[in-house]
Structures are given as structure tokens and as C-alpha cells.
FIPA-812076 format. One record per residue (C-alpha): x, y, z; residue in one letter; residue number from 1. Coordinates in pm, 1 decimal, padded with zeros to 6 digits. Layout:
[[X, Y, Z], A, NUM]
...
***
This chain:
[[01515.8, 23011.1, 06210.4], X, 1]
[[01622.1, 22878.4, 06527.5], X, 2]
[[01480.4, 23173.8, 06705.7], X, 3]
[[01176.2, 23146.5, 06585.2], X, 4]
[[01155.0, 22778.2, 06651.1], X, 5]
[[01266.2, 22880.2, 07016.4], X, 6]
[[00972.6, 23135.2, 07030.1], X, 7]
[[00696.1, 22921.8, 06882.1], X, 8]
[[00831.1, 22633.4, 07149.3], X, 9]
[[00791.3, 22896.4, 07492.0], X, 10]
[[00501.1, 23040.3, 07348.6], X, 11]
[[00302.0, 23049.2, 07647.7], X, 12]
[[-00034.8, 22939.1, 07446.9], X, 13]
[[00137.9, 22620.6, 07301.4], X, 14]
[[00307.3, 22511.9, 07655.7], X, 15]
[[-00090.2, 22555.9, 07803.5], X, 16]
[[-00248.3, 22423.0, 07485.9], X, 17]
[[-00008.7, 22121.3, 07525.3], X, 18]
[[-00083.0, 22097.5, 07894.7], X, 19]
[[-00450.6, 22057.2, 07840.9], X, 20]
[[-00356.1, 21794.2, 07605.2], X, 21]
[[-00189.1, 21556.8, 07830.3], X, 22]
[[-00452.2, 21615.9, 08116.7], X, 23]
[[-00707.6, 21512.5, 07904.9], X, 24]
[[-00549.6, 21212.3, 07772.1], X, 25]
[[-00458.9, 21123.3, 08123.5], X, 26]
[[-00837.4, 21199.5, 08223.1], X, 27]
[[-00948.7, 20956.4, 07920.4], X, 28]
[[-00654.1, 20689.4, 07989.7], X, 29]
[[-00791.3, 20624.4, 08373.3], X, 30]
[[-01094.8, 20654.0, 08279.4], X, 31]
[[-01120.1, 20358.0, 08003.8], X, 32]
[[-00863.0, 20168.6, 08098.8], X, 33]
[[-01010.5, 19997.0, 08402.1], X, 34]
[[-01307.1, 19904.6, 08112.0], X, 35]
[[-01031.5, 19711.3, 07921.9], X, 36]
[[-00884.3, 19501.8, 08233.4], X, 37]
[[-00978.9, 19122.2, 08243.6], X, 38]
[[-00995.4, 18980.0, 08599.9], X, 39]
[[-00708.9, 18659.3, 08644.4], X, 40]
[[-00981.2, 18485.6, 08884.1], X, 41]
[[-01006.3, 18148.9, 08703.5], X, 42]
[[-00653.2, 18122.8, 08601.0], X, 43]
[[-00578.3, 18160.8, 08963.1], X, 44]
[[-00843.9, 17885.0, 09030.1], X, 45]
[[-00680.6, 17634.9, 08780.6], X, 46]
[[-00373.6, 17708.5, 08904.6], X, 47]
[[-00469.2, 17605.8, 09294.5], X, 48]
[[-00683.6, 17322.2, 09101.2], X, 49]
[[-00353.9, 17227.5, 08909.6], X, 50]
[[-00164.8, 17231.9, 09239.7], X, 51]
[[-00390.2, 17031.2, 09395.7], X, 52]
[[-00339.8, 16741.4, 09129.4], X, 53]
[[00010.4, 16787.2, 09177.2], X, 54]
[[-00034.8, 16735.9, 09553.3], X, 55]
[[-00210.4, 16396.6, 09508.8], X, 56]
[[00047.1, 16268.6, 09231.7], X, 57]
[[00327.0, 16297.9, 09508.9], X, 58]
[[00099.5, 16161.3, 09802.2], X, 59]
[[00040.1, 15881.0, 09557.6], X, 60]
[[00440.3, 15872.8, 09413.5], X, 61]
[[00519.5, 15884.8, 09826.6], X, 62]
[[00311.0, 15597.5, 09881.8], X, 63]
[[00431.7, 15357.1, 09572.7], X, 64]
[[00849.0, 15423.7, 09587.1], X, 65]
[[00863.6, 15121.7, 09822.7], X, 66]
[[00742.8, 14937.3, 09464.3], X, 67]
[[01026.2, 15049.0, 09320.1], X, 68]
[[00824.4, 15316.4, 09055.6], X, 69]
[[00959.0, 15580.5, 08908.1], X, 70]
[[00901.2, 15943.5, 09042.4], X, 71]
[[00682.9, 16188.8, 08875.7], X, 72]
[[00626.6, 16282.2, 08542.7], X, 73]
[[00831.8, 16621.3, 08447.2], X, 74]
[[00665.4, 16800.3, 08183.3], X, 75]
[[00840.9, 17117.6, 08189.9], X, 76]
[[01016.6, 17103.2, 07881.4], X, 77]
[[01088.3, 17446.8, 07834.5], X, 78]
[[01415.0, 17612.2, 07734.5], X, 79]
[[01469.7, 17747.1, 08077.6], X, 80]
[[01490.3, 17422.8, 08238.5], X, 81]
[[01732.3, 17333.8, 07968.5], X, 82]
[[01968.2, 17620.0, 08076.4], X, 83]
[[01947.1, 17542.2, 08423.7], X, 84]
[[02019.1, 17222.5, 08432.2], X, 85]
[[02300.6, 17312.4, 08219.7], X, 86]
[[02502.0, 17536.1, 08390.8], X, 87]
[[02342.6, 17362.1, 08765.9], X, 88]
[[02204.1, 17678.0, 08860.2], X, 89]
[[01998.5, 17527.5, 09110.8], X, 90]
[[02338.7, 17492.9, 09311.4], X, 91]
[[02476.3, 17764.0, 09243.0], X, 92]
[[02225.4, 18032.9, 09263.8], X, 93]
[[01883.9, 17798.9, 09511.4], X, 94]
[[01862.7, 17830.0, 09848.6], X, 95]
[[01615.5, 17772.9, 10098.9], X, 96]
[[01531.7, 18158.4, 10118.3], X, 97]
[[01463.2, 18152.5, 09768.7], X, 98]
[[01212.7, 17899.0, 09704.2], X, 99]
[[01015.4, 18062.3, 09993.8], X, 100]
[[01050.7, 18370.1, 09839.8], X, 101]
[[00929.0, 18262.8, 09499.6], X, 102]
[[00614.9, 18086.6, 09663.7], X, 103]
[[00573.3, 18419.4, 09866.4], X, 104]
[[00566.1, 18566.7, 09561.4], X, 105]
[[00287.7, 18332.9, 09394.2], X, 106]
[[00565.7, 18182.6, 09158.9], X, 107]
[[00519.0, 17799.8, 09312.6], X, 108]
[[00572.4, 17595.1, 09000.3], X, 109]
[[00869.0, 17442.5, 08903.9], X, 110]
[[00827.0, 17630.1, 08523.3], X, 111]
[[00849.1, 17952.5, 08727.0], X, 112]
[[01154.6, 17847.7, 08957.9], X, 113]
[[01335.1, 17767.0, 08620.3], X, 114]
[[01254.1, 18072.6, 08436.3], X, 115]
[[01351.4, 18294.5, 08751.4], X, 116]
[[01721.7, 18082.2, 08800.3], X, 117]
[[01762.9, 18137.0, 08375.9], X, 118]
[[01703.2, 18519.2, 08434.4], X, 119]
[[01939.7, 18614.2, 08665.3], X, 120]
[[02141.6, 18414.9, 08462.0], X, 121]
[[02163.1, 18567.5, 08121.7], X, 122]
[[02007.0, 18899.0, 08272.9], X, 123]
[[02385.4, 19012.0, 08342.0], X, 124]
[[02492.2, 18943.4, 08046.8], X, 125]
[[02233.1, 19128.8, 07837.9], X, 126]
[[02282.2, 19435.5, 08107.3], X, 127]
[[02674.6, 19441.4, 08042.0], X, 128]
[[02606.1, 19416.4, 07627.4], X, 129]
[[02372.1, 19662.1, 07615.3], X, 130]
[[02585.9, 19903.4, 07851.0], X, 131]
[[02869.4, 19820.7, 07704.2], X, 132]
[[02746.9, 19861.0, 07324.3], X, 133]
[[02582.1, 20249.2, 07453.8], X, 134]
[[02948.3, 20375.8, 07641.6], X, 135]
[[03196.9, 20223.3, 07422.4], X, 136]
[[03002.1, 20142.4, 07079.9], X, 137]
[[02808.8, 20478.9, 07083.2], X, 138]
[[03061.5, 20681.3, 07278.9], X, 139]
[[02863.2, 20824.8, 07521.7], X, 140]
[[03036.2, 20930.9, 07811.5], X, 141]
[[03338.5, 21007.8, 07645.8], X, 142]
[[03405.1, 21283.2, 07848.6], X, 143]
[[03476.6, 21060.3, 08163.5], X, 144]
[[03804.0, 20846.0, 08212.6], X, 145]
[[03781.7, 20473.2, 08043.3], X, 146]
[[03758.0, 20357.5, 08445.8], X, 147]
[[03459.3, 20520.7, 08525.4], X, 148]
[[03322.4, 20426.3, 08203.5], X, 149]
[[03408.6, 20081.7, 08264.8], X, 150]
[[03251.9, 20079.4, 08613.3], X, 151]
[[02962.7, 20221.1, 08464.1], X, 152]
[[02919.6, 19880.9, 08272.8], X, 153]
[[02985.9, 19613.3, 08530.6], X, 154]
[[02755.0, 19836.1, 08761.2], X, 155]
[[02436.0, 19739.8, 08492.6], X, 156]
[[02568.4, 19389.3, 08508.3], X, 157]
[[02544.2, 19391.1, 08843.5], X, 158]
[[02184.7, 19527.6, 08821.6], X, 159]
[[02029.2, 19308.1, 08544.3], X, 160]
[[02193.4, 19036.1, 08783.3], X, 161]
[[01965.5, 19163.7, 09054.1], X, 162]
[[01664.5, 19280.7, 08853.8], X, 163]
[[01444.4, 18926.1, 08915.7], X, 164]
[[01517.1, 18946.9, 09289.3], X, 165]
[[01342.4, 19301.8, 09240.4], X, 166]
[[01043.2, 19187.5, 09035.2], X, 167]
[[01002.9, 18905.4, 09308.1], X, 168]
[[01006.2, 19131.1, 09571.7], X, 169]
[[00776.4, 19357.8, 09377.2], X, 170]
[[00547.0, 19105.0, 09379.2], X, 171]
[[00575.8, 18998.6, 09725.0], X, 172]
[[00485.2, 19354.2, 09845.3], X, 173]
[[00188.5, 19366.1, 09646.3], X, 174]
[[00039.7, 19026.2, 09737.7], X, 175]
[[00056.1, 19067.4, 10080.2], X, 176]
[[-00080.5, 19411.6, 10087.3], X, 177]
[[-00383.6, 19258.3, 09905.2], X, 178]
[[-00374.9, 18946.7, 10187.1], X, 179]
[[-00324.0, 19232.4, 10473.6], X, 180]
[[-00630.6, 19417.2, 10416.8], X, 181]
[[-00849.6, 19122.1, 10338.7], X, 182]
[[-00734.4, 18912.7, 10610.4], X, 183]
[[-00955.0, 19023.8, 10892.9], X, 184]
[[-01266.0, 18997.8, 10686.1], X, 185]
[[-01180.4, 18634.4, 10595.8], X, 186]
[[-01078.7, 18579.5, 10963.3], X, 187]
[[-01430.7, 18665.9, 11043.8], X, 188]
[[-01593.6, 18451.2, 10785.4], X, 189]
[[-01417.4, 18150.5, 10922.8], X, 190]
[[-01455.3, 18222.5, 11269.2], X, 191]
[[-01849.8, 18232.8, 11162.5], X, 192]
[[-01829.3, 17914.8, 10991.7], X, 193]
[[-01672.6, 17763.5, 11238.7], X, 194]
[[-01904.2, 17839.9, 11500.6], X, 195]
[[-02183.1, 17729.8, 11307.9], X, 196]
[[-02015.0, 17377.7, 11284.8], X, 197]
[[-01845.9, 17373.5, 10993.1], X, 198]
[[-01490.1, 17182.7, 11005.1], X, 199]
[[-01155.9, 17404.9, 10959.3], X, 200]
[[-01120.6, 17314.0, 10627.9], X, 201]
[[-01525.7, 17358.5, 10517.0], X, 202]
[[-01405.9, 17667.7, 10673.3], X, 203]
[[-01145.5, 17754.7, 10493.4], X, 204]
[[-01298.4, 17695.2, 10207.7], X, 205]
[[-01602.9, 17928.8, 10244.1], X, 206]
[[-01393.1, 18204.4, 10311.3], X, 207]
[[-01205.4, 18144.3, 09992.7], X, 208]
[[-01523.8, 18151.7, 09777.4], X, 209]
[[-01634.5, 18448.6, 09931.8], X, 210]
[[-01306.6, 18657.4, 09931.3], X, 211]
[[-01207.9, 18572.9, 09583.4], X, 212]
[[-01360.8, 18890.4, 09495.2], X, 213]
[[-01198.7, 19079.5, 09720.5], X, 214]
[[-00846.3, 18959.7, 09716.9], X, 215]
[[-00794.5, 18682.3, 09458.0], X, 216]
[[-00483.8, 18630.4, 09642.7], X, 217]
[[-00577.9, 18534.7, 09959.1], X, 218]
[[-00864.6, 18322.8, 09831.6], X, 219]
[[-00540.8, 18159.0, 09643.9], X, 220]
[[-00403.3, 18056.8, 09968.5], X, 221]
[[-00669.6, 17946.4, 10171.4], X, 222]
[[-00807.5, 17696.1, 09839.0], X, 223]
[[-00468.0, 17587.1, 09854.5], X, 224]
[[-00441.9, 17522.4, 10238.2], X, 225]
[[-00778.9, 17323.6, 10206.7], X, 226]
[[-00626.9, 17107.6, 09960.9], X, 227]
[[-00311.4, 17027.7, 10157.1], X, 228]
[[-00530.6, 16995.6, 10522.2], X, 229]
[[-00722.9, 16686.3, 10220.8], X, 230]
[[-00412.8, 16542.3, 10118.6], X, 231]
[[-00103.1, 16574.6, 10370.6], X, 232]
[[-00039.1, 16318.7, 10663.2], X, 233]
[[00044.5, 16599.1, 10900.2], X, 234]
[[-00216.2, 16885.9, 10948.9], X, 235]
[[00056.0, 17132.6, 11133.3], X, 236]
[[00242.9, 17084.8, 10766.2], X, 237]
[[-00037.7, 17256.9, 10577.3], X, 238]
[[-00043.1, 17512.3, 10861.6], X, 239]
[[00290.9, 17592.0, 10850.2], X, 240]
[[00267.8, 17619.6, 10501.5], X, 241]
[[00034.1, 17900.7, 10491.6], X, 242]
[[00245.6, 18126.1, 10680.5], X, 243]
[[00567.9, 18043.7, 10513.4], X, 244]
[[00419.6, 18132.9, 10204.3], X, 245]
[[00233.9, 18459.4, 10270.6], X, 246]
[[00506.1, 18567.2, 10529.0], X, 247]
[[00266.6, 18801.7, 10719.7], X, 248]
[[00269.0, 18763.6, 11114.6], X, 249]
[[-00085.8, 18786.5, 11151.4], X, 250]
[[-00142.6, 18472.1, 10927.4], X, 251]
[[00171.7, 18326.7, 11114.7], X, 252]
[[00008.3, 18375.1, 11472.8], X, 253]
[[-00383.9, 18259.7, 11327.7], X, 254]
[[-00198.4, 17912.0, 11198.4], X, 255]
[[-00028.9, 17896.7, 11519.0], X, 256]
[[-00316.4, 17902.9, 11704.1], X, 257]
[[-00477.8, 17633.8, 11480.4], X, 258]
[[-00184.3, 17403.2, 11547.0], X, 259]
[[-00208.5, 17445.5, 11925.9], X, 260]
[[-00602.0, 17368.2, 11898.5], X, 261]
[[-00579.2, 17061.1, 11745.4], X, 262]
[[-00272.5, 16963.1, 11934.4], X, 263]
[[-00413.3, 17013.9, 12253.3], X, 264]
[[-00774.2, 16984.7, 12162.4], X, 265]
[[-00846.1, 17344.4, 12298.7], X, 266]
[[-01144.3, 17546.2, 12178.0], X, 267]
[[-01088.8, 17672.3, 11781.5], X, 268]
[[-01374.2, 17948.7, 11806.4], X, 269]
[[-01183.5, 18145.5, 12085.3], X, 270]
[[-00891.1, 18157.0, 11947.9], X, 271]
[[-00999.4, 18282.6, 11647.1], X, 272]
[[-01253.3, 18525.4, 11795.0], X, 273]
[[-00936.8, 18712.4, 12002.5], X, 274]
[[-00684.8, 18665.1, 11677.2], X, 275]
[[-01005.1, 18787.0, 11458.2], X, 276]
[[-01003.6, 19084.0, 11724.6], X, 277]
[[-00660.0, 19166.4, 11717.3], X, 278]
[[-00655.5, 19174.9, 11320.7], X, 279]
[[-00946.0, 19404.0, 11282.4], X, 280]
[[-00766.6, 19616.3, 11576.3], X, 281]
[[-00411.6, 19632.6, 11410.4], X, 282]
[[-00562.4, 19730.0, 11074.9], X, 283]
[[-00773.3, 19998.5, 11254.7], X, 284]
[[-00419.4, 20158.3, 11412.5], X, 285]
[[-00332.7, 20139.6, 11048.3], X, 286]
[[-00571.1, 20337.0, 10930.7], X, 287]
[[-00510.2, 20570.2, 11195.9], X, 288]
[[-00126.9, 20607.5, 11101.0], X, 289]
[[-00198.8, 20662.6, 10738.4], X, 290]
[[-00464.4, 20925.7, 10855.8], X, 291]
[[-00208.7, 21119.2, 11146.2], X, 292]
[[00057.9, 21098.7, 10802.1], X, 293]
[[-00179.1, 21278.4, 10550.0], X, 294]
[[-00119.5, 21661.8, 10654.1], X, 295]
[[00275.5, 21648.3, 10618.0], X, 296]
[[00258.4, 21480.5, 10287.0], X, 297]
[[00027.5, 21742.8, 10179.3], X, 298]
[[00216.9, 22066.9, 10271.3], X, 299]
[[00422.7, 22055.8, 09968.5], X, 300]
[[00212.2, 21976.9, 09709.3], X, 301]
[[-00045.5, 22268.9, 09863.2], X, 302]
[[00286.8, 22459.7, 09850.2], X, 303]
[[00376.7, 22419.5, 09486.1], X, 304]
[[00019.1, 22362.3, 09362.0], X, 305]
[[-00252.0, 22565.4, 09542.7], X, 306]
[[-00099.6, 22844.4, 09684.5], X, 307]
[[00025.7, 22993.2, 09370.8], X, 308]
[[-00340.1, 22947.9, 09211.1], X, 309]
[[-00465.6, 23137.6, 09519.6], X, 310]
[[-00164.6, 23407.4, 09485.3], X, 311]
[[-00252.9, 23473.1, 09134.1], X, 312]
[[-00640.3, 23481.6, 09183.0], X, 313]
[[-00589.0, 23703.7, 09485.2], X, 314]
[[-00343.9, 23980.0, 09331.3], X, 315]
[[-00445.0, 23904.6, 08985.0], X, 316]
[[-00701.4, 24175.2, 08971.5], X, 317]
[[-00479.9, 24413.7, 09176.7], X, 318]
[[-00223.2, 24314.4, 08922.4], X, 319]
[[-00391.3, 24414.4, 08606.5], X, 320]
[[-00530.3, 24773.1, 08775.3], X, 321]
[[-00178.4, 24865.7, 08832.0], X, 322]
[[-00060.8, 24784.4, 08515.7], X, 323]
[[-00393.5, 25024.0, 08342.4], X, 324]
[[-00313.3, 25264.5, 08580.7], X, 325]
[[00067.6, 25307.3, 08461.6], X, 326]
***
């Protein structure tokens, strides 16, 4: 029976007939599946809309604490918050780095801080239960001494403990791939704008209309810079802002420049024509890299792909002569 079974399974029809089976659902799957994605544009607009509010609310609290009002309304009420301020996680497990990180990431609100700090809390835990219940309660690696096994365990505690700081940094990599590229365009745009008379944050503004499209991200930012540059005190604040949060040194330099135009009244236009410059320039060498790096990455899958295709197309006639002729 079981040599049968065996047979059917390396039958050399079934293993091609199963083959075909998961190229074509592959072929199907990315093929519909881009029909069935929604685009997050306007929940990305409410949430720079949302942000805004929450901007004037603490221009406005900032004005009135010499009246002796409260502060803001909190209206996260959520079960996160609950653990955090439980167990003050916010000193044990905030810094600075963090919170830059998190906004970075896109995660700005305070729901999101909350949720993060109560993950890496009770991430460890779950980690260490469920490694502990599949080694010791299921006795797999029995085989191994009970240190090992026991290392094993805190090792997936000390992962799930670490898992959020990967899905942040996940994140972080994709947004600002998705800034990178579209960050010249939009440099252009305002650059244009600007030299047609439009203010910095008219500007700004523009460009984030026009490159929501593009990179949703980006337009994220730059809606949210024009709403700080409306409502802060200190322009260079909203500046530095922008960089902090996307972390990119081309959007570091470009605010840089805009804080040394208005501070010393120099020429915005220039500035951003030789940063727009430099941008389309440093995604050009880029390009170029990627390009010079294509034929190594391809010698192995030509290797273990191609060449046998060709091998057996080549001698497979020769092959099948010899084997008629003896």
C-alpha cells in the first residue's frame, strides 16, 4: 500500500499536473487581486484632516492654560491605554527615538502609541506560552537537553518582545521608499508653484493634491506640513517636523533650505531649483545602480532555470535517437 502511495506521489505526470496547477492559480491570484484592492486615499485625508483639528485644539488649549482650563479632551478609551497606564509603560518602554519612530512610521496618534507600548507588552508573553505549550506540552524537541529546550522558549519571548519594533520598521521602509521616488516630482511641482507666486504653503499644498495619486504618503506629509506652517507660532517648527518624521536626507536638506530662506530672506526659487536638481540627479544614480546590479542577480536564476530548458531542448532530440538506435 505504501508503495503504491509512494509511486502514485513521484509519478512524474502528477508532480507536472500539480505544477501547472499552482502556476495557474498564481497566474489568476495576481491577476484579480489588484481588481479587489480599495485605495486608503480618504482615510489618509481624514486622518491629516483629523490631525489638523487636533493641532488647533492645542494652539487653542496653549493659549487658554493661563485661565486656568483644563487640558484636552482624551477620548481614547480603549483597552490599550488601560494597560499602559497600568503597568506605566510609557516609562518604562517611551523614549524620544520611539515616538519619532512611530510618526516615521505613519502611527502619529496617541491610539496607535498605546496599542504599540501594549504589544510589546503582552507580545512576550504570548511568544513564551505558545513556545512553551509546543516544546514542553507537545514534546517536540525531545531529543535535545531540557537547556536547549528551555532557551528555545525565552528566545521566542525575546522575539514576540521585538516583533512591533519589526512591523514599525517594516513600515518605515516602505513609506519612505514611496516618499523617495515621489519626492523629486513633488519638488518640481512646488518649485513651479512657487515661481508662479504662490506662497510656500499654497505650495505645499498643490503638490499634495497632485501627488496623492502617486504616493498617498507623501501627499500625507506635505497636507500635514501645510496645516502646521497655518497653525504653529514658529515656521522652522513645522519644517523641522517634516524631516523628523519622514527621516529621509533629501527632505531634511529641502526643509533646511526653507528655514534659511525665510530666516535670512534669501531667494526660495533657487534653492529649490538646485535641491530639485540634486533630487532628480541622486534618483537618476539610483537607477543606474539598480541597472549595473541586474546581471549578477540574474546568473543564478539563468543557471537553475534557463539553461537546463536549453540543455534539454538542445540534446533532447539527440537524446531520444540514441535511445531508438540501441
Amino acid at each position: 500500500m505504501s508503495a503504491d502511495l509512494a509511486a502514485r506521489l513521484t509519478d512524474p505526470r502528477l508532480i507536472i499536473a500539480v505544477l501547472v496547477a499552482l502556476a495557474v492559480f498564481a497566474t489568476l491570484y495576481t491577476l484579480i487581486m489588484p481588481l479587489f484592492e480599495k485605495g486608503d486615499l480618504n482615510k489618509r485625508m481624514k486622518s491629516v484632516a483629523l490631525e489638523r483639528d487636533q493641532m488647533r485644539a492645542r494652539e487653542r488649549a496653549r493659549m487658554s492654560a493661563s485661565t486656568g482650563r483644563g487640558s484636552l479632551r482624551n477620548t481614547d478609551n480603549s483597552s490599550a491605554r488601560k494597560i499602559v497606564e497600568r503597568f506605566n509603560l510609557r516609562k518604562a518602554l517611551l523614549d524620544d527615538k520611539t515616538g519619532d519612530r512611530l510618526k516615521a512610521a505613519g502611527l502619529r496618534s496617541q491610539n496607535a502609541l498605546h496599542v504599540f507600548l501594549a504589544a510589546r507588552f503582552i507580545l512576550p508573553f504570548i511568544c513564551l506560552a505558545l513556545a512553551g505549550g509546543w516544546i514542553f506540552g507537545l514534546d517536540h524537541l525531545k531529543e535535545r537537553p531540557f537547556a536547549m529546550r528551555l532557551l528555545a522558549t525565552i528566545v521566542a519571548g525575546y522575539v514576540g518582545f521585538y516583533l512591533p519594533n519589526l512591523y514599525v520598521s517594516n513600515r518605515i521602509t516602505k513609506r519612505q521608499l514611496s516618499i523617495r521616488r515621489a519626492w523629486p516630482d513633488a519638488l518640481d511641482l512646488i518649485l513651479i508653484c512657487v515661481e508662479s507666486g504662490m506662497s510656500i504653503e499654497a505650495a505645499m499644498r498643490k503638490a499634495g493634491d497632485e501627488m496623492a495619486t502617486q504616493s498617498p504618503e507623501l501627499a500625507e506629509e506635505l497636507m500635514l506640513t501645510t496645516a502646521e506652517l497655518s497653525f504653529l507660532q514658529d515656521r522652522k517648527v513645522a519644517y523641522e517636523n517634516l524631516g523628523s518624521r519622514t527621516q529621509l536626507d533629501t527632505v531634511k536638506s529641502v526643509c533646511q533650505a526653507l528655514i534659511q530662506a525665510e530666516r535670512y530672506g534669501t531667494p526660495v526659487g533657487q534653492a529649490l531649483r538646485v535641491l530639485a536638481q540634486e533630487s532628480r540627479d541622486e534618483r537618476m544614480n539610483e537607477a543606474e545602480k539598480k541597472a549595473a546590479a541586474l546581471p549578477p542577480k540574474l546568473t543564478v536564476p539563468m543557471i537553475l532555470f534557463f539553461l537546463p530548458v536549453l540543455i534539454a531542448v538542445i540534446l533532447g532530440p539527440a537524446g531520444i535517437r540514441v535511445a531508438d538506435r540501441f
